[in-house]
N, C-alpha and C positions, 0 to 999 in steps of 0.2 A: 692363474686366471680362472680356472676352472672353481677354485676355492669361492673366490670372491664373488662371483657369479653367481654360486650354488645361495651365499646369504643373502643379497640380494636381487631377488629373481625379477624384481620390475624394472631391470635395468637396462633398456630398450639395443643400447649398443655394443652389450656386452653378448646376448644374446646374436646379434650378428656380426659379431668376431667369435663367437664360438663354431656359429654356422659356416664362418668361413674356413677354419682350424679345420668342423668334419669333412668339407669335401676337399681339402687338401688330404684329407687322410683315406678318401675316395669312400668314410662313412656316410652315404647322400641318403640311408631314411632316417639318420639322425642332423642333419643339413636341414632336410624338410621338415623336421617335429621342430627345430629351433627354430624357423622361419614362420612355422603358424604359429608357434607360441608370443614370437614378439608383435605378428600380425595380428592378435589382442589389442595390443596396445596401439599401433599404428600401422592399420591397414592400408595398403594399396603404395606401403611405405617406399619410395625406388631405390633404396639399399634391400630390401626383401625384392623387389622386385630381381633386381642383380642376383641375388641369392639361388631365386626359384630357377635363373635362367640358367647360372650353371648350372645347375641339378638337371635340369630339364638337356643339355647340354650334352653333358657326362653318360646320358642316359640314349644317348643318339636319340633324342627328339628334334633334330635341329628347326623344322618349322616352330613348334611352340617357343625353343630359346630364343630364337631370333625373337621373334613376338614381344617376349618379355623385358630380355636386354634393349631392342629398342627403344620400348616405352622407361625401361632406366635414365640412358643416357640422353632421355628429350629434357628430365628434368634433374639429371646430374651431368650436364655435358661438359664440363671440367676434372670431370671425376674421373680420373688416369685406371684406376682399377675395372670401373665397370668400360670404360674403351675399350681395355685389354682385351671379358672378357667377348665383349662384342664384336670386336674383330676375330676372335678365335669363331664365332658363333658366323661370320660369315664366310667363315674360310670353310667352315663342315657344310654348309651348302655352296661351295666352289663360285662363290661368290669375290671373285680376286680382286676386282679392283674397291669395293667398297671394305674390305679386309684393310688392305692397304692404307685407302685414309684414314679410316680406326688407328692405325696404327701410328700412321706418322702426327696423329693428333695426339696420341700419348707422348710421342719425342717431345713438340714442343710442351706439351706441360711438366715431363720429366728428362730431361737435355742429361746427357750427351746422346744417349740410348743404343750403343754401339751395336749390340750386339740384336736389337731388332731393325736398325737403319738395314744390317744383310741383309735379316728378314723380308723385311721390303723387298730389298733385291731380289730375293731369293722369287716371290711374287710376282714380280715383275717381270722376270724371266719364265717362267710359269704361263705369264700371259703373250710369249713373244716378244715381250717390249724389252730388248737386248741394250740399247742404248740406256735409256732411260737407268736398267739395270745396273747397268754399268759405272754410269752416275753415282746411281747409289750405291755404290762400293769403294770408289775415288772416295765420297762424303765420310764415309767406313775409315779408310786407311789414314785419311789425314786428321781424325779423333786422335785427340791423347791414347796412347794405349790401343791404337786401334787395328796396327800393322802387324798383326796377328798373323801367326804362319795359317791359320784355319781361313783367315780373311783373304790373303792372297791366292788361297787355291780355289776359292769361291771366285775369286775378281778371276784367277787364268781358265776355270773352268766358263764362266761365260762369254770371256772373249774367244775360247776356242767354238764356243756356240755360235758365234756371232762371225768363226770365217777372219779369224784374225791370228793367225798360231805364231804369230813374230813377238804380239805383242801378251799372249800366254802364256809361251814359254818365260817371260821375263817376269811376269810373277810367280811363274812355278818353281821359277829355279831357286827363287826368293823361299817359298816355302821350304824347297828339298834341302835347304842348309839347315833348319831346325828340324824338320822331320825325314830325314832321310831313307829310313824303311817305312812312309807312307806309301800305301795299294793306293791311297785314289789320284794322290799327285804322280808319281808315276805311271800311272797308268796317261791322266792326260797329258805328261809330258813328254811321252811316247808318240802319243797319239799327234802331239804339236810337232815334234821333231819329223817325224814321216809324212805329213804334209807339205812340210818345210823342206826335206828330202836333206836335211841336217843330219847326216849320220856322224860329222867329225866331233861338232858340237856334242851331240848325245854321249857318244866314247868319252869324251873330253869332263862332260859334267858327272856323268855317272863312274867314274876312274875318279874324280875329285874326293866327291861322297866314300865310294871304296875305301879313301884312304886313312876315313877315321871312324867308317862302319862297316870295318871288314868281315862282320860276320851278319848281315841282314840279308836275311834270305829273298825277301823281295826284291832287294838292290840288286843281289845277284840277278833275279831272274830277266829282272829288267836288262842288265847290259848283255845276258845272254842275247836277250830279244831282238838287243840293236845287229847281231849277226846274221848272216847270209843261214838259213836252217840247217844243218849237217856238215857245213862245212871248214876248213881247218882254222878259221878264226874264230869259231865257235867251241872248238874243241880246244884251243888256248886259253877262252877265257872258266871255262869247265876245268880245266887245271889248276888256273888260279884259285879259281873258287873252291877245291881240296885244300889246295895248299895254306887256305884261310881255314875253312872248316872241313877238316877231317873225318873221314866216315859218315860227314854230312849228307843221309840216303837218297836227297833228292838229288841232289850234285854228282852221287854216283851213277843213277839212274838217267839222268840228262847223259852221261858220260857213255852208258850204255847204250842208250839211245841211235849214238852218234857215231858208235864205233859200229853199230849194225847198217847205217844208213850211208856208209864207207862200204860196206862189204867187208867189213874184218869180225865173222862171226867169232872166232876164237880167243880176238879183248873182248868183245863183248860177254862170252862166257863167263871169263878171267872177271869182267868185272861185277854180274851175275853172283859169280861166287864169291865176291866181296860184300856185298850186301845183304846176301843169306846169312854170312858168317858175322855181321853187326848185328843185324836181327836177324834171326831162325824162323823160317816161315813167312818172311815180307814178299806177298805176291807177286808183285814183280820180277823181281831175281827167282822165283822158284819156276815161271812160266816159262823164261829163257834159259834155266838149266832142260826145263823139259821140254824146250823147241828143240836145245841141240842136239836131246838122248831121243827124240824122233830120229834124227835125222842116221846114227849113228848105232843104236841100239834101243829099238821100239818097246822091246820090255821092260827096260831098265826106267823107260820114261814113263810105264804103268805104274812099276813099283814104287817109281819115286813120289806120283801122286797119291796112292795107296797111303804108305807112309808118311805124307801130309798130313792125310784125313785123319788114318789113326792118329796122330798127334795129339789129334783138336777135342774139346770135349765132346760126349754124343748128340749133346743139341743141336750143337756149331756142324758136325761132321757131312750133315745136308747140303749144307751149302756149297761145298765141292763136288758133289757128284755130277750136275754135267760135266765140268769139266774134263771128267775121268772119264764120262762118254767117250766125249769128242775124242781126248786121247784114245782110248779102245780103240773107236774109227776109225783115226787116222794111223792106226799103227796096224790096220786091217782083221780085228778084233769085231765083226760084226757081231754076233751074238754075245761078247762080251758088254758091248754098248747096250744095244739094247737093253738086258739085265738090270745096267746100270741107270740108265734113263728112267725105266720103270719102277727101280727103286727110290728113288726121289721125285717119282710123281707120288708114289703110295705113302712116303713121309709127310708131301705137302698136305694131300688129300683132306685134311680134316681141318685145313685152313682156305681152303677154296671154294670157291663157288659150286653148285650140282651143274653137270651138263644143261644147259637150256633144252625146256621141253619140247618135243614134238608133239603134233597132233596126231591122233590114230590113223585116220584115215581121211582122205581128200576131199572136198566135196565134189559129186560127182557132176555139178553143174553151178558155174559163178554164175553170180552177178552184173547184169551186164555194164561196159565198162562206159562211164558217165560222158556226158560233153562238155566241151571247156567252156562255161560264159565267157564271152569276149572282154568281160570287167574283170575277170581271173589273169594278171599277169604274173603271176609270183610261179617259179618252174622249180618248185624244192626237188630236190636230189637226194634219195635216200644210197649209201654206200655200205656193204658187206661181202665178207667172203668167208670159207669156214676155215678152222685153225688150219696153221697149214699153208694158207695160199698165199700169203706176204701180205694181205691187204693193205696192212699197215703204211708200205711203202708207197701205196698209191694215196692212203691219204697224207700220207706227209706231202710227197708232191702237191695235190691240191690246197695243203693248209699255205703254202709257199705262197701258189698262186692268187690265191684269194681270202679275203678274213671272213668269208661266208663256212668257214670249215666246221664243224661242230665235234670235237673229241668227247664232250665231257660225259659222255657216259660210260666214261674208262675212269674217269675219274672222281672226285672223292663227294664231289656238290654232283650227280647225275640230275637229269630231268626228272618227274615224278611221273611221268604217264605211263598209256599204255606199254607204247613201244620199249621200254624199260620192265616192266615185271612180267614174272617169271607165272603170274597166276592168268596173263590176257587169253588166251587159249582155252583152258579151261571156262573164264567168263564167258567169252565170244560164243562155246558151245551151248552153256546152257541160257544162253540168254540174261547172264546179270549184266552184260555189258552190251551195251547198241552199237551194231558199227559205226553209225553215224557220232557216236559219244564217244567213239577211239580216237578218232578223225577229228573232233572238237574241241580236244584232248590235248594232243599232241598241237594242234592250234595254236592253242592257249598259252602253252610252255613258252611256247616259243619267244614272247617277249623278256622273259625273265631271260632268255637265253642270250640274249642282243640282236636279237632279231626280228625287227619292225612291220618288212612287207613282206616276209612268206616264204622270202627266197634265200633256202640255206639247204648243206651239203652235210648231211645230218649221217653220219657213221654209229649204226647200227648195232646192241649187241650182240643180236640174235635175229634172227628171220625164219619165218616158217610161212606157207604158201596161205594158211588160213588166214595170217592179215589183209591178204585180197578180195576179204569179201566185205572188206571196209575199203577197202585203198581204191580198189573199183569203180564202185560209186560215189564213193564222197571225197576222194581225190584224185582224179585223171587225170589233173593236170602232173600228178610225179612222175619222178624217174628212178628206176631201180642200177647202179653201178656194182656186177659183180665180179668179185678179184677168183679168179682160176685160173689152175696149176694141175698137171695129173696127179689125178686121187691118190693114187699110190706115192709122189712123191710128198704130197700134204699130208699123209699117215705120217711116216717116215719123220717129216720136220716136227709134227705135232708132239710127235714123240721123243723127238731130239731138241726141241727148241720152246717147246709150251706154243700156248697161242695169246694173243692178245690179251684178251679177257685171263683171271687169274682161273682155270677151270680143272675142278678134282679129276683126276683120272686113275683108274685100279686098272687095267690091262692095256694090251692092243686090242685085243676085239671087242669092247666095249666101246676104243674108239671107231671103229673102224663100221661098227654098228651104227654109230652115232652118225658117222659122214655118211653110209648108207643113204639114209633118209634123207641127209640134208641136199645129199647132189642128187636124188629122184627129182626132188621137189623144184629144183633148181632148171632140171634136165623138162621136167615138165610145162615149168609156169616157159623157158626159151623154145621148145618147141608148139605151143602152143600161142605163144607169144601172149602170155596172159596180163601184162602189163608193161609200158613202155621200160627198154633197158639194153642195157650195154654188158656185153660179154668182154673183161678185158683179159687176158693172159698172158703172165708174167712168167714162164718155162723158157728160164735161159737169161731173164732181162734182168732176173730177181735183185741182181745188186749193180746193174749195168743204168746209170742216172740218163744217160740218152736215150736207150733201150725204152724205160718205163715212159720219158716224158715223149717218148714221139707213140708209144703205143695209146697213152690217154691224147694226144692229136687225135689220133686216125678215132676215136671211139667220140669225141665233142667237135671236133673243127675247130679247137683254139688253141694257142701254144701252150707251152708247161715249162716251167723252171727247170735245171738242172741240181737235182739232192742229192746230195751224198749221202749212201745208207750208214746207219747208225748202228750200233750195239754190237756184240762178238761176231764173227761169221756162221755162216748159217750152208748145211749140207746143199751141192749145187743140186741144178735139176739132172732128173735120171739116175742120180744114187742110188734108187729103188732099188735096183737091178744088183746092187751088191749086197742085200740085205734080204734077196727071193731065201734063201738058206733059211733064215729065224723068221720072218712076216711070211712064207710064200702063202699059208691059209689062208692069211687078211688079203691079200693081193690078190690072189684068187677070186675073191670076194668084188673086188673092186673094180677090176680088169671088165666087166660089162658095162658100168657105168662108166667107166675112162673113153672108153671105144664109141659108147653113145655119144658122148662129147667129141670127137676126134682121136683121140690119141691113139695112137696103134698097141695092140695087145700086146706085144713082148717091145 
């Protein structure tokens, strides 16, 4: 084509079959040089126009495509191609129902169209419209060729949408005979049977399947699923599942599981060390050798992690040293942990963030603190606490409660304002930045943020008291949430546990310097009450989900979720005190500002 084309170039529709060829090949500035070229010959031509709009399209322009593919199909409205991609062109501005009759206007010009009639479907559930959906899937299945095992997980998935799991299950089970270790149809055929409270059926279907895909790991997991959790018909079908696949590590580990959750730590060893002995070093099985050599002989479960790490290459060999901590700790190796902890901060170091700055010194007189127009209803909620104090755990609770939560300046898109770099402080001092310009700032983000009228629960990566001689004035109406724990136990965890933010650290007293400042400032703006805020403290609740949701009660007057804390365990409160031997300096240190806040000296 490409030949033929090259000898004659005034050949208007060959030119746009070439342009179509490039943006099938996602070549789109060679789509566009073919497009003005034959727009020489025939301007304003609506096969160019089609042309431009995929390109325009491809390019996430969706208002110009639309624009263009419109004006296509005004004067090619039979033309199945430019429909296509014009409903594609309304569906990228979430345009659902005019997507739709694009589409189902291609059916009838190119009939059966099976596998867009889902589409449809797919749309129309998309839009809530479950029946209509549904319809069009019945339309799907009774096509030649159309009773597709993909088709029918689509038709069981929306009637289980749609609050019908009797009649889901009867096309899932339809699928799970040709796809038997599919994840998504098991999963909603799960999901149908436990509505249904169908446990015989589920046994019943998933034993069928077993019996000619005895080795599909998801089938297994799935009939595990239908079992009571730990209990001995769980631990039968765990046998089975060996007796199919051998050495099979998950099937061992489920098995381990189960034998710990019986109280029989001694198979669960037994089976521990069967799974080391498939693979050497597979986590799992080296955690429960080294839960039992705690319990039994403390050193031998140092050694044994020691002898992990050595194993690993020196790159890899970081990556276990908490662990080795917490072992130290819990086998009463305090200054051993320690050691260890600090040695895998001093590895990360040169991969993390610097400590967030402090200002030198305070001002010796704010700003006085604004008044709220009565046209100001938006009560944003700024939330922080320094490493150490679990904050974390308060805003998970909050994100539970409400979608006003704002994480993302943990994360990888953060906001661009002030509140975010590490240079506002410095600006604020010398005047490159207006408080008033902090404050209009952070404003601003906030729509990008999903957040419309003002009102959001904005988690903080840093705090320091100089942002109050912006926050003062040009936003009274906030509220400052902070997470506090005794100092010396937040040393401690910071040390044993990192902190939220990914943040370098070369000693304890460089942390411990650092909290210094951060709980003056802290100790200061709450005794002076330098801006509306809420002291919450987590000493003792840190992993307790009632504890924390009735302490944020008593701190706003509205309920809170019950969360379950997440990620490895964490040194409880008051462990200070077995660590005064290696930190008593830093503690020393601390022990005035613990005491200003409440907490008693020793």
């Amino acid at each position: 084509m490409s030949r033929s084309t090259a000898l004659d170039p005034n050949q208007f529709n060959a030119y746009v079959m070439q342009a179509h060829l490039a943006v099938a090949r996602g070549d789109l500035d060679e789509a566009e040089r073919l497009s003005r070229t034959a727009a020489r010959l025939a301007p304003e031509h609506p096969q160019l126009l089609a042309v431009d709009g995929v390109v325009e399209m491809r390019r996430g322009h969706g208002d110009r495509a639309l624009a263009l593919l419109t004006r296509a199909a005004e004067q090619l409205p039979d033309d199945a191609r430019v429909l296509f991609s014009l409903g594609f062109a309304y569906l990228q501005k979430e345009h659902f129902a005019f997507a739709e009759r694009a589409f189902e206007r291609v059916i009838e010009l190119n009939p059966p169209g099976t596998a867009l009639r889902a589409f449809i479907a797919q749309l129309a559930q998309r839009q809530g419209r479950l029946d209509d959906a549904l319809a069009a899937m019945q339309g799907v299945l009774d096509q030649p060729g159309g009773d597709l095992p993909a088709m029918r997980r689509l038709a069981g998935e929306i009637e289980l949408q749609a609050g019908r799991p009797d009649q889901a299950a009867a096309h899932l089970r339809l699928a799970l005979v040709h796809w038997p270790a599919d994840r998504r149809t098991l999963h909603a055929l799960l999901t149908a049977w436990e509505r249904l409270g169908a446990v015989d059926d589920a046994r019943d279907t998933l034993d069928a399947a077993l019996a000619t895909s005895a080795t599909a790991h998801d089938l297994w997991l799935a009939r595990l699923a239908v079992e009571p959790v730990g209990g001995p018909q769980a631990q039968a079908v765990i046998e089975r599942w060996l007796l199919a696949m051998p050495e099979h590590l998950p099937a061992l580990e489920a098995l381990m599981r189960v034998h710990d959750m019986q109280g029989q730590a001694d198979q669960a060893e037994m089976v521990a060390r069967q799974i080391v002995a498939v693979e050497p070093g597979r986590i799992s099985g080296e955690q429960r050798i080294v839960e039992a050599l705690l319990q039994r002989d403390p050193p031998a479960a140092i050694a044994c992690v020691e002898s992990l790490i050595e194993s690993l290459p020196a790159p890899q060999q970081t990556v276990l040293r908490p662990w080795l901590g917490n072992v130290q700790d819990r086998a009463g190796q305090p200054d051993a942990a320690v050691g260890t902890w600090m040695q895998f901060h001093r590895e990360q170091a040169q991969h993390r963030l610097p400590l967030p700055p402090q200002a030198a010194r305070q001002p010796t007189q704010w700003p006085a603190l604004g008044s709220i127009p009565d046209s100001v209803t938006a009560r944003p909620l700024f939330v922080w606490g320094t490493p150490g104090s679990h904050v974390e755990r308060l805003v998970a609770v909050m994100d539970a409660a409400t979608p006003l939560v704002r994480g993302d300046r943990y994360g990888t898109t953060p906001p661009s304002d002030a509140l975010q770099s590490y240079h506002t402080l410095e600006q604020l001092a010398s005047g490159e930045l207006a408080p008033t310009a902090l404050v209009e700032g952070w404003k601003a983000q906030l729509p990008r943020r999903g957040i419309d009228d003002g009102n959001v629960i904005d988690w903080l990566l840093w705090w320091d008291n100089t942002l109050l001689t912006a926050l003062r004035p040009h936003l009274p109406e906030g509220r400052l949430a902070i997470a506090l724990r005794d100092p010396r136990d937040m040393l401690l965890d910071w040390l044993s546990a990192g902190a939220s933010a990914p943040l370098a650290l070369q000693s304890p007293q460089q942390a411990t310097d650092w909290l210094l400042i951060a709980l003056e400032q802290l100790a200061t703006l709450h005794e002076r009450d330098l801006y509306p805020h809420r002291i919450i403290r987590l000493d003792g609740i840190e992993n307790d989900p009632q504890g924390i949701s009735a302490a944020l009660e008593q701190a706003f007057g509205l309920s809170f979720p019950l969360v379950e804390p997440r990620g490895p365990a964490r040194l409880a409160s008051g462990r200070w005190h077995d660590y005064r031997g290696v930190l008593g300096a830093q503690f020393d240190l601390l022990t005035l500002i613990a005491v200003r806040f409440g907490y008693p000296q020793d």
